[in-house]
C-alpha positions in Angstrom: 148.4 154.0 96.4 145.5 155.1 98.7 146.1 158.7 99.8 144.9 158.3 103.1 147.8 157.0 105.0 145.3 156.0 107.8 143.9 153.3 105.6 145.5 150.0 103.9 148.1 149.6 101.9 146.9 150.0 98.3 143.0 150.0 97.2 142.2 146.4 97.9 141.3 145.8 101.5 142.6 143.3 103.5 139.9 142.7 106.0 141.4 140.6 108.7 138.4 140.5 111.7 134.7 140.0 111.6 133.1 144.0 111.9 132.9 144.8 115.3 130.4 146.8 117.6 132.1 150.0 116.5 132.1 150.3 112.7 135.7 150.2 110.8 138.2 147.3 109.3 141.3 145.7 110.3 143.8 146.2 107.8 147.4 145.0 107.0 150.7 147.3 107.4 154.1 146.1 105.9 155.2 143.0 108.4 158.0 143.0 110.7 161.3 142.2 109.2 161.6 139.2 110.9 160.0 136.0 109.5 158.8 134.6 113.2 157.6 137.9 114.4 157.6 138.0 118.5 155.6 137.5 121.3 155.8 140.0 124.1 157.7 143.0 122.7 157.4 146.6 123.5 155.6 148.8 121.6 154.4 152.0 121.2 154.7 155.4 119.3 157.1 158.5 119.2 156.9 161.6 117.7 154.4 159.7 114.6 156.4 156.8 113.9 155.1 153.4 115.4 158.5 151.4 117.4 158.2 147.6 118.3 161.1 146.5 120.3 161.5 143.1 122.0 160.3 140.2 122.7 160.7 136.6 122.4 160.7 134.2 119.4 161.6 130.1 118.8 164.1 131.0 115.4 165.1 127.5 114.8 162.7 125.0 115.9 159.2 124.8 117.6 159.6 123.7 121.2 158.0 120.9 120.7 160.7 119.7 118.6 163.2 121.0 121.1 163.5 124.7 120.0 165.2 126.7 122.4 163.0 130.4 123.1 165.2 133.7 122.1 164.7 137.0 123.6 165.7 139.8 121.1 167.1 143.1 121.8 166.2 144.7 118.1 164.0 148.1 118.0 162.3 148.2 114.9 160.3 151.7 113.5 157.5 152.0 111.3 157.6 156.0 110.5 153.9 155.7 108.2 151.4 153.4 107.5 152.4 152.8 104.0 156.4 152.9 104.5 159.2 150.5 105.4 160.7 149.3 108.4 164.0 150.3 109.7 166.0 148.5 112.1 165.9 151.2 114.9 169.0 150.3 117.2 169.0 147.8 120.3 167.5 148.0 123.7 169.8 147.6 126.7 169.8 143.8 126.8 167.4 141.6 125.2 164.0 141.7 126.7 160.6 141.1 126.5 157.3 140.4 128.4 157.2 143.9 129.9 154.8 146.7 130.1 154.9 149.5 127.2 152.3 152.9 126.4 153.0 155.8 125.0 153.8 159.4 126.4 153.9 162.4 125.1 156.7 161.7 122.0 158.2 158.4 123.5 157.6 155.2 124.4 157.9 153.7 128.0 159.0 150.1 128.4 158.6 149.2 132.2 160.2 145.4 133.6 160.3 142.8 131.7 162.6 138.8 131.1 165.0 137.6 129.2 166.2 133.9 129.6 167.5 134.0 132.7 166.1 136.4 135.0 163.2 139.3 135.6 164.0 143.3 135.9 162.7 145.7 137.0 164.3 148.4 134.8 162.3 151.2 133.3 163.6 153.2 130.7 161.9 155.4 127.9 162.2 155.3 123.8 162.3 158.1 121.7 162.9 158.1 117.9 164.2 161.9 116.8 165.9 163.0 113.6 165.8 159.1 112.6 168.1 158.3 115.6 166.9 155.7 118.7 167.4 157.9 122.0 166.9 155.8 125.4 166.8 157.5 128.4 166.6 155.7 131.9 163.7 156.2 134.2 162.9 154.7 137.8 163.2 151.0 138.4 160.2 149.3 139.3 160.1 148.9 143.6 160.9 144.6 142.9 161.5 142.7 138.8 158.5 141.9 137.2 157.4 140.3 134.0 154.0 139.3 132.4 152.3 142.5 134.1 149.9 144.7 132.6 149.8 148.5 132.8 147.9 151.4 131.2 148.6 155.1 131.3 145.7 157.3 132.9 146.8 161.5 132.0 150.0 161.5 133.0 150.1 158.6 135.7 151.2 154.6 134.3 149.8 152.6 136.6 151.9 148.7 136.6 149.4 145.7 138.3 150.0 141.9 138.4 152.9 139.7 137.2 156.0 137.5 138.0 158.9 138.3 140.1 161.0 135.5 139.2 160.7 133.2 136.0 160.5 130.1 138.6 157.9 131.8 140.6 155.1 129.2 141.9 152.7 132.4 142.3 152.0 135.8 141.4 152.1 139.1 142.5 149.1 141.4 143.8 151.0 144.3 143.8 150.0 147.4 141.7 152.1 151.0 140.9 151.9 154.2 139.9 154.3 156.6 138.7 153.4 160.0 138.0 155.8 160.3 134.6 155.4 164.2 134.3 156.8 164.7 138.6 159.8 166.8 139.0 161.9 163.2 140.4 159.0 160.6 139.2 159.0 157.8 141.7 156.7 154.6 142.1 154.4 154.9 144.5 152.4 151.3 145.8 148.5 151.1 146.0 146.2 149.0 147.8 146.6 145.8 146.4 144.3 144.7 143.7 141.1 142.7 145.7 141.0 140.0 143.0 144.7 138.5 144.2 147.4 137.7 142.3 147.6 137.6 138.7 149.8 137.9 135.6 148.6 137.9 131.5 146.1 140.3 132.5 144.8 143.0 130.4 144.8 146.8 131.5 142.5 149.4 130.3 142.7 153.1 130.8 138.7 154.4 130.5 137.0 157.2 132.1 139.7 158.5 134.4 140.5 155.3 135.8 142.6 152.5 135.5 141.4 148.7 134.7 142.4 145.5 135.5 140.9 142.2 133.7 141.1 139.1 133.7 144.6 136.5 134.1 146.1 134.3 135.1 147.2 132.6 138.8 149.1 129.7 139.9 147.9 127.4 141.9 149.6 124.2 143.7 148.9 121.0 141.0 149.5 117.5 141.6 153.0 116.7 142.9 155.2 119.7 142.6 153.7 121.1 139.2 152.2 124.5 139.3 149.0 125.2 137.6 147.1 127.9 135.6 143.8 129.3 137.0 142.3 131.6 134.2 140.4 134.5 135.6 137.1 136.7 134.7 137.1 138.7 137.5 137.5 142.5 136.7 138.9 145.9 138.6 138.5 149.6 138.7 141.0 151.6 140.2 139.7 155.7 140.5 142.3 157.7 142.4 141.3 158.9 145.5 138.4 156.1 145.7 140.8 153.2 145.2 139.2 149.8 144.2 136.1 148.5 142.5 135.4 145.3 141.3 133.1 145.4 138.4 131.3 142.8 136.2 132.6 140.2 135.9 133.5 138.3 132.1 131.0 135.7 130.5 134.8 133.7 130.6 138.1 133.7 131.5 140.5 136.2 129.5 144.4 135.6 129.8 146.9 137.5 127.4 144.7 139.5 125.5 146.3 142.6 123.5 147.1 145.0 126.0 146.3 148.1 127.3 143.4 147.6 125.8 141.7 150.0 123.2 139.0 152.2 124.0 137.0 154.9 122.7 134.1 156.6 124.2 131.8 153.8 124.4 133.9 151.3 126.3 136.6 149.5 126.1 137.5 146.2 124.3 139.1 143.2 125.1 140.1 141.7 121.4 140.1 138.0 122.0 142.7 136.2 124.4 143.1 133.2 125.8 140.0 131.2 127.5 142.3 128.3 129.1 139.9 126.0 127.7 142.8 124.4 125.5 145.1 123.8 128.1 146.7 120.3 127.9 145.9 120.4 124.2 148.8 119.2 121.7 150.2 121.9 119.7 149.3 120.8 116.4 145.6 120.5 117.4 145.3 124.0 118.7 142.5 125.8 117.6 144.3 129.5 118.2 143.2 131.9 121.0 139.8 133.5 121.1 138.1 135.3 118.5 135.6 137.0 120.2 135.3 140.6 121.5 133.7 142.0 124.6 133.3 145.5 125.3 132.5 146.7 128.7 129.6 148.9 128.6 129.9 152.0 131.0 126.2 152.8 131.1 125.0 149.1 131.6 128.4 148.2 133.4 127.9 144.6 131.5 130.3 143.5 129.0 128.6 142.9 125.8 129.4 140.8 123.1 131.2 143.0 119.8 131.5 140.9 117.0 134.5 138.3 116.5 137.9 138.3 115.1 139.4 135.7 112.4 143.1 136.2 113.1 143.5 137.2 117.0 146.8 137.7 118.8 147.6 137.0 122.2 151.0 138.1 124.5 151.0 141.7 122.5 150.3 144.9 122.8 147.7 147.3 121.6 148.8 150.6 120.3 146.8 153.7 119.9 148.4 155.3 115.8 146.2 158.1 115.0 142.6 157.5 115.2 143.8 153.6 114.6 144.8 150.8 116.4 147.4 148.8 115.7 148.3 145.0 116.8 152.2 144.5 116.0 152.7 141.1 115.4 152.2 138.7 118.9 151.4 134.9 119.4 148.8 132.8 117.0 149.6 129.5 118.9 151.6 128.3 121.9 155.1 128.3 120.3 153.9 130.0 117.3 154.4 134.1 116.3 153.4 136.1 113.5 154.9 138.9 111.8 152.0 140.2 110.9 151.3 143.9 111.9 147.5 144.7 112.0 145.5 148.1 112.3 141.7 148.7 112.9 140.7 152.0 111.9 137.1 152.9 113.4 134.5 154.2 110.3 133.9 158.2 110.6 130.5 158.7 112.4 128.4 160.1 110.3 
């Protein structure tokens, strides 16, 4: 067994993605003990241990073949690289397809779905003395799902997303709530310039908070509501409000979010191009493999290298100096399991 617990498993590495821009290697942890895995869960760290809680599977059958989708309530915790999973305790319903960073020791899961409706709970994780403690925060102002949201200092900012599960459009609305305030509360900003959107991808990056790509809804033929996928791209600065930036080469939907960053930029790993829309689901190609990086002293996002096993409808999660990708969607209808961590080289 390696004994740096920062890198894989045992000796042999596991490479998973193409090298990127910034030097390093994806690597394998232990998989989820599930054998679907889930798309949309919470996730995040507290006090070292890694916790993955949520999200949405098809257990039985593809839905294709009629499978019915099953939102989960289990917390799961990683406490090391190289350990096992434990089955954590249960969040206060099943849910999924909310907004989750870390703060300080705990993890903050913000709105979210489950089959029937959206909320707009907010409530924070905490794994002490090997015991799941949840404590409630400030619901979100309205129920939202398929939002994105990144933590800048102490502020989580919330952008984008679905009010109702039915909902023929999406919201424009962005948050913030300051999580260290004496009585936090949710405050609204401008909203974003680039309209409505959900699947976006969030960044926190050089004191600001970042809002990429999506997807709206647009009126189709008939009644049927549409997907318009979305390269447009925002900078939110407090006390200077908006910016819109450059824009993508192409549309990114669902890409891991918040997204990671380091002091070069910040990366948006793959996602979903809309350019397989319509497509049966045994002739899906996967999501996208490439990653962008926005570069802060060009403002252009620049092409950093490509991915062989990318993950959509997941979040990102800053481990240490790593970052890890737990589990998330390979194909429409299809999860993984698989629990992925990219630890950059040590400069030299």
């Amino acid at each position: 067994m390696c004994s740096n617990r920062w890198r894989c498993l045992t000796c042999v590495l596991t490479v998973l993605f193409a090298p990127l821009a910034v030097a390093g290697e994806w690597e394998r942890l232990p998989s989820l003990p599930d054998k679907e895995g889930f798309a949309g869960p919470f996730a995040g760290v507290s006090n070292g241990a890694l916790v993955v809680a949520g999200g949405a599977n098809f257990p039985d059958k593809k839905p294709w073949e009629g499978g019915k989708k099953v939102w989960t309530d289990a917390v799961f915790v990683l406490e090391k690289p190289d350990g096992k999973w434990q089955t954590a305790g249960k969040l206060p319903r099943p849910l999924g397809y909310g907004v989750s960073v870390t703060h300080g020791n705990g993890v903050v899961c913000v709105g979210g779905s489950d089959a029937d409706r959206h909320y707009a709970d907010a409530f924070r994780l905490d794994w002490k003395d090997g015991k799941l403690v949840t404590t409630k925060l400030p619901p979100l102002p309205k129920p939202l799902a398929n939002g994105c949201g990144a933590l800048v200092g102490d502020v989580l900012y919330i952008a984008g997303g679905q009010e109702k599960p039915d909902s023929a459009n999406t919201s424009k609305a962005a948050w913030r709530l300051e999580l260290t305030a004496k009585e936090p509360k949710w405050e609204p900003l401008d909203d974003c310039p680039g309209g409505g959107r959900m699947l976006a991808v969030a960044a926190s990056f050089d004191g600001s908070f970042w809002l990429v790509g999506g997807v709206d809804l647009v009126a189709g033929k008939g009644d049927k509501v549409e997907r318009r996928y979305l390269s447009d791209a925002h900078r939110y600065t407090p006390g200077t409000g908006w910016k819109r930036v450059a824009d993508l080469p192409r549309p990114v939907a669902a890409a891991p979010s918040p997204a990671p960053a380091d002091a070069s930029g910040f990366y948006l790993l793959g996602g979903d191009d809309g350019s397989q829309v319509g497509v049966a689901p045994d002739k899906h190609r996967g999501f996208g493999k490439t990653v962008l990086r926005y570069d802060p002293k060009t403002t252009k996002w620049i092409d950093a290298g490509e991915q062989t096993a990318p993950r959509v409808t997941v979040s990102c999660v800053a481990w240490g100096k790593s970052w890890v990708i737990p589990s998330g969607e390979v194909r429409p209808g299809v999860r993984s399991p698989d629990v992925t961590i990219f630890t950059p080289a040590k400069k030299e």
